[in-house]
LOFISE-282956 format. One record per residue (C-alpha): residue in one letter; residue number from 0; x, y, z. Coordinates in nm, 3 decimals. Layout:
BEGIN
 residuo num      px      py      pz
       A NUM       X       Y       Z
...
***
This chain:
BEGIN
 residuo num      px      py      pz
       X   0  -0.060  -0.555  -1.531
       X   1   0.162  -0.727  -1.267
       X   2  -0.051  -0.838  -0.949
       X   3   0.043  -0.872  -0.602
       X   4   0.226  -1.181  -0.666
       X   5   0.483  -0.988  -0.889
       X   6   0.456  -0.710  -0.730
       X   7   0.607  -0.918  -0.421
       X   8   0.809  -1.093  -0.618
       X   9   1.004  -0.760  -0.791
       X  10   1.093  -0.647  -0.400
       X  11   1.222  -0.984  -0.290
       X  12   1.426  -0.973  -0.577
       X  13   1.535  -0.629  -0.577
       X  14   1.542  -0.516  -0.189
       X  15   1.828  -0.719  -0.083
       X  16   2.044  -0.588  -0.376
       X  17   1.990  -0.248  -0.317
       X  18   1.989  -0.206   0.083
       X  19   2.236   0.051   0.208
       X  20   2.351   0.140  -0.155
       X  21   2.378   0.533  -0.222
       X  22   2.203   0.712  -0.551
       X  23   2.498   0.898  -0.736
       X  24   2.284   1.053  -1.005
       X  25   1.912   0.964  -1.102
       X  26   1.889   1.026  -1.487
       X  27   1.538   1.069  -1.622
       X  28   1.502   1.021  -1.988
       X  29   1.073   1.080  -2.034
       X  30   0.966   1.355  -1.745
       X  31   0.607   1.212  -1.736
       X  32   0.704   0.900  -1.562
       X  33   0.731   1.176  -1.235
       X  34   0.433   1.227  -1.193
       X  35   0.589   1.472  -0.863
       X  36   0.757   1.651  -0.784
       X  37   0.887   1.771  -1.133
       X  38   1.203   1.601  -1.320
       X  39   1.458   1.805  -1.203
       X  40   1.370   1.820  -0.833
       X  41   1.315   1.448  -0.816
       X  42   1.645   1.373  -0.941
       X  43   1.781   1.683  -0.733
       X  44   1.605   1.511  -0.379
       X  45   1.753   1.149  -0.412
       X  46   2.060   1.209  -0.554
       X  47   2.346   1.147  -0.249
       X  48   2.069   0.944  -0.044
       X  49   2.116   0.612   0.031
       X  50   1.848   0.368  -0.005
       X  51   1.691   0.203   0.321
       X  52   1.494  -0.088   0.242
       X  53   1.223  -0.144  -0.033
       X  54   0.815  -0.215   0.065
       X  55   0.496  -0.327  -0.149
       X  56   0.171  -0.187  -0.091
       X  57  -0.081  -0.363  -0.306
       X  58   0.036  -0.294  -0.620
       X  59   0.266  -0.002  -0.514
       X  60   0.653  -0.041  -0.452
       X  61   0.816   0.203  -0.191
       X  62   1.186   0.275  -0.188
       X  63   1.243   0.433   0.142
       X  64   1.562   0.671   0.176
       X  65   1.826   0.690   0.441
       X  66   1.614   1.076   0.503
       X  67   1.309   0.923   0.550
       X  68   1.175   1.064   0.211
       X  69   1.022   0.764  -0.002
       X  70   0.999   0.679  -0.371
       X  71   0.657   0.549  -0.483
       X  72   0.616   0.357  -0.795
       X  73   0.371   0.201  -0.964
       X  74   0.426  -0.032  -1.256
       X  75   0.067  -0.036  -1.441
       X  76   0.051  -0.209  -1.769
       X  77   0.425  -0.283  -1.882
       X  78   0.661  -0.114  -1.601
       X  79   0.961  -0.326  -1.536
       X  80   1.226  -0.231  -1.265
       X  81   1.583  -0.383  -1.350
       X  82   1.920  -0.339  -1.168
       X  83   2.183  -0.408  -1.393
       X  84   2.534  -0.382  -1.406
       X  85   2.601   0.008  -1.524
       X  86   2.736  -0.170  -1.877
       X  87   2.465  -0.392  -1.919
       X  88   2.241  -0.291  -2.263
       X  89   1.988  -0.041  -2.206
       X  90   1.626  -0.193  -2.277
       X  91   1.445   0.023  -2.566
       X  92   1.189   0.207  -2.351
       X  93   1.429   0.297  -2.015
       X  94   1.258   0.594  -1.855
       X  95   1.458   0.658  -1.534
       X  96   1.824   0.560  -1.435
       X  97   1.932   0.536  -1.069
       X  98   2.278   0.507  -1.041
       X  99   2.441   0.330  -0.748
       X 100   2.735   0.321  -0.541
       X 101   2.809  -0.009  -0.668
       X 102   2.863   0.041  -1.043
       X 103   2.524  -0.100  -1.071
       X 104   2.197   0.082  -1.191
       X 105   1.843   0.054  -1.096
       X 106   1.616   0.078  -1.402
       X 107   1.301   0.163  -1.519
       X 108   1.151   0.089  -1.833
       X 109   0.811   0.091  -1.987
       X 110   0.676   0.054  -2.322
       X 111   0.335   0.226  -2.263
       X 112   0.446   0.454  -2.040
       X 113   0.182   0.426  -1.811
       X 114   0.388   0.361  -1.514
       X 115   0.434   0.668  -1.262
       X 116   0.700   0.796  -0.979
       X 117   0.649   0.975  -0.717
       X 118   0.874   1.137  -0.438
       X 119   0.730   1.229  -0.082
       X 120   0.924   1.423   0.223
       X 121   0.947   1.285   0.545
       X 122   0.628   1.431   0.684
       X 123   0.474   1.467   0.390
       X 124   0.135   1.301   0.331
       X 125   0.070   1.131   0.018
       X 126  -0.257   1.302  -0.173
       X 127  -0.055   1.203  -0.521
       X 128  -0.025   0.864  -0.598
       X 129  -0.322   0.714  -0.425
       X 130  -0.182   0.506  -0.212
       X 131  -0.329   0.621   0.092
       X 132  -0.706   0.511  -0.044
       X 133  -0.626   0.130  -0.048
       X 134  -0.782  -0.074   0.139
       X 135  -0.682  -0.364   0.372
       X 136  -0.378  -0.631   0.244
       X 137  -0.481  -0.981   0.164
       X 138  -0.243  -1.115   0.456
       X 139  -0.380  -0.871   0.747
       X 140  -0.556  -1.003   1.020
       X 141  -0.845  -0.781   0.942
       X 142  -0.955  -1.005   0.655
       X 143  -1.235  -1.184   0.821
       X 144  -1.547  -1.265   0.704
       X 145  -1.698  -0.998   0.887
       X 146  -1.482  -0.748   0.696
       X 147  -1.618  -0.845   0.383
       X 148  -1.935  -0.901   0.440
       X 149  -1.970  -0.554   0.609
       X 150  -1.755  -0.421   0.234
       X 151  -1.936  -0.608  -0.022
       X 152  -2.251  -0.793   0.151
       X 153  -2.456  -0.559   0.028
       X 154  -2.357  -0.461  -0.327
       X 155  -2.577  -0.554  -0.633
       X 156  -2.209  -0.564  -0.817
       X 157  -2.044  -0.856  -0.916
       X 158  -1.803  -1.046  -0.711
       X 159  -1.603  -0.990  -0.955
       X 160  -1.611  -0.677  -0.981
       X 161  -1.572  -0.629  -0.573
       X 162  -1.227  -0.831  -0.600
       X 163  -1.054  -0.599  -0.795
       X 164  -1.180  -0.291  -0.599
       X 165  -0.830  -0.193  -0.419
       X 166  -1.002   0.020  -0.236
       X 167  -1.136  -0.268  -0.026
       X 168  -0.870  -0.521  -0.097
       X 169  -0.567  -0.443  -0.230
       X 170  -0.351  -0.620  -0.495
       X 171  -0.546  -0.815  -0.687
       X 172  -0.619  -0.799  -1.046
       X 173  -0.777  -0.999  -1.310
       X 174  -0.589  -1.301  -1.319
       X 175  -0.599  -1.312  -0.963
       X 176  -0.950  -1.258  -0.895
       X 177  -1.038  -1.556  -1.168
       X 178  -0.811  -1.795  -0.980
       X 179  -0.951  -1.686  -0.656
       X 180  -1.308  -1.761  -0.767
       X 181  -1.259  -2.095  -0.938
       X 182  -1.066  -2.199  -0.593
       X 183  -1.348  -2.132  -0.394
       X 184  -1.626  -2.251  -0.652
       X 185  -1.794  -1.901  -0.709
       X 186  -1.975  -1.816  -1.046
       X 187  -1.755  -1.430  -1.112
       X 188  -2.115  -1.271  -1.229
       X 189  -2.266  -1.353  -0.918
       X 190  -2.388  -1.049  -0.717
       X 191  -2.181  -1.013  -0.432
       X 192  -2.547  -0.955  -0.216
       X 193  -2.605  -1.336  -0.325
       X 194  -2.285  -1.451  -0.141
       X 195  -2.345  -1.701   0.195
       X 196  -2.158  -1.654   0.478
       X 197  -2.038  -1.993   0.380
       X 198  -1.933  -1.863   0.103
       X 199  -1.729  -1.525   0.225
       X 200  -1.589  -1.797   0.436
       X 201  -1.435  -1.951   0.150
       X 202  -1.336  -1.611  -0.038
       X 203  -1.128  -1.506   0.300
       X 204  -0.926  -1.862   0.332
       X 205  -0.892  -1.876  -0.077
       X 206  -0.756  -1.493  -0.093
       X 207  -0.495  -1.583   0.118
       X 208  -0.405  -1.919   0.047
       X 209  -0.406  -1.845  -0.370
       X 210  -0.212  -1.509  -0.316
       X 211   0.057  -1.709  -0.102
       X 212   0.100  -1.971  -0.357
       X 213   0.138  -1.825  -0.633
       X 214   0.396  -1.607  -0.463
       X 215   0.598  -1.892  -0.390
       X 216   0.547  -2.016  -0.706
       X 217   0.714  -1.676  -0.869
       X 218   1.047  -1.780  -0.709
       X 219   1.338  -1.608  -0.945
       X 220   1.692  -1.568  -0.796
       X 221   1.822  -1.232  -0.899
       X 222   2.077  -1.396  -1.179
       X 223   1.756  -1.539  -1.325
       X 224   1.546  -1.239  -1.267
       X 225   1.787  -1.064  -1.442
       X 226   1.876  -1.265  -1.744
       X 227   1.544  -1.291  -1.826
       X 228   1.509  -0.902  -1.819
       X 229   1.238  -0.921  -1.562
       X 230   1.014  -1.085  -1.777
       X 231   0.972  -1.444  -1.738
       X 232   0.883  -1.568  -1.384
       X 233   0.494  -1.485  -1.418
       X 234   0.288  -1.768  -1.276
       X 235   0.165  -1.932  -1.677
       X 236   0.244  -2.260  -1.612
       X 237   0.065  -2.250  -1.216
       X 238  -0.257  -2.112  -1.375
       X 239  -0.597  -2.302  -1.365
       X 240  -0.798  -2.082  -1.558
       X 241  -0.750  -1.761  -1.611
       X 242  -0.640  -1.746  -1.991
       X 243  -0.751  -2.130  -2.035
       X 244  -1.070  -2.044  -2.183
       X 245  -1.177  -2.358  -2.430
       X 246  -1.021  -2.599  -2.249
       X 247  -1.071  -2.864  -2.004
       X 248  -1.159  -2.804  -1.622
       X 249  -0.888  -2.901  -1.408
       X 250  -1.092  -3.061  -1.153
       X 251  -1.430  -3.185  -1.371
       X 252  -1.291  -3.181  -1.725
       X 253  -1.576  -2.941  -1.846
       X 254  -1.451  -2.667  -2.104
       X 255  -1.398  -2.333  -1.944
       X 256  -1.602  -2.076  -2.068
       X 257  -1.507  -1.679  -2.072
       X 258  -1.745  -1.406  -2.014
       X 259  -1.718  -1.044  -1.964
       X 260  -1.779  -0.879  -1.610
       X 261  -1.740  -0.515  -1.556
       X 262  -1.588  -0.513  -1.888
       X 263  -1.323  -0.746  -1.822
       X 264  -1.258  -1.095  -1.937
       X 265  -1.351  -1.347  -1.675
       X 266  -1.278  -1.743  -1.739
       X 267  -1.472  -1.986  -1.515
       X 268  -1.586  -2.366  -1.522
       X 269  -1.945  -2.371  -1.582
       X 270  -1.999  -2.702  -1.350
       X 271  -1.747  -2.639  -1.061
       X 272  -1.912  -2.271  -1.090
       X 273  -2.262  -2.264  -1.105
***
């Protein structure tokens, strides 16, 4: 599932492309992927408005309209938003076409079809996509250690586990979360109770500095972006550990080990770790 990181990274990429471009038509080929309102009407709404600038919200894009009405998307496990030129080939799974006043197209494809759309009126409040229950971004000010001590300080869960809670942090994942904790030498089992205040210390300067660096590692232009399909400009080659399990430890040369926490995969170094 694409992460803050490339969340980030689809906006920068997209936003300045599609700025003050108006939607001609908005073709939806699977009506699931609107999750609201229905098909019809969502193609209906945006078609003729022109597209104001784009936002991320944890793992959430926005496309806000010239009306004040906003798109709300959310990728999940295999959602990939393209703009293409209108004769580019169509990728295999394309759910939903936005055509632009540009000959270009805005696409959306998605081989699980997990991904989901949804379009909200000016004044109207979002109790769809569940947006509105995230919790702080990894960049506000209100990331302190006093914020997450107050959050998590107290839970018998794993810190693991507390990471990819959006509704206290939002945007990161499992990759994420694995960096994050070999960064600032935290065992992911640990019960987040357990933590120091040394240690939340750590978490609050590591979330932001490993969140910022790998989105500057993600750097595509849109040429690239789009030649590779939006597919290639995850951050493999930057990780430590996450998907490294078996071998060495970047910083002590112990083999990384993998473990499950809350029923998801977790790679850490055993002696950096402990």
């Amino acid at each position: 599932m694409p992460e803050l990181p490339e969340v980030e990274t689809i906006k920068r990429v997209i936003e300045p492309q599609i700025q003050g471009l108006t939607v001609t038509k908005v073709t939806v080929k699977r009506p699931e992927v609107t999750a609201y309102p229905e098909a019809d009407e969502f193609c209906r709404r945006i078609t003729g408005q022109s597209i104001s600038h784009m936002a991320r919200r944890g793992k959430f894009l926005v496309i806000q309209l010239s009306s004040n009405d906003r798109v709300i998307l959310h990728l999940r496990m295999t959602g990939c938003l393209l703009l293409t030129p209108a004769d580019f080939p169509e990728e295999k799974h394309t759910h939903i076409i936005f055509q632009l006043s540009n000959n270009k197209e805005l696409r959306f494809s998605d081989t699980r079809r997990f991904g989901r759309f949804w379009l909200l009126g000016a004044d109207e409040s979002d109790t769809y996509s569940g947006m509105n229950k995230l919790g702080i971004e990894p960049f506000d000010a209100e990331l302190t250690v006093e914020y997450l001590n107050t959050h998590l300080g107290k839970r018998k869960k794993t810190i693991k586990e507390c990471l990819l809670e959006q509704t206290i942090v939002a945007g990161i994942g499992n990759i994420y979360s694995d960096e994050i904790l070999f960064t600032a030498q935290i065992y992911p089992a640990r019960p987040a109770n357990s933590l120091n205040i040394d240690e939340w210390e750590r978490l609050v300067i590591v979330i932001r500095e490993r969140l910022s660096y790998f989105i500057e590692k993600n750097q595509i232009t849109a040429e690239e972006y789009l030649e590779t399909k939006g597919q290639d400009y995850r951050n493999t080659p930057f990780l430590q550990v996450y998907g490294h399990e078996g071998s060495p430890c970047p910083i002590c040369g112990e083999t990384l080990h993998r473990i499950t926490v809350g029923g998801r995969g977790s790679v850490y170094c055993p002696v950096c770790q402990t």
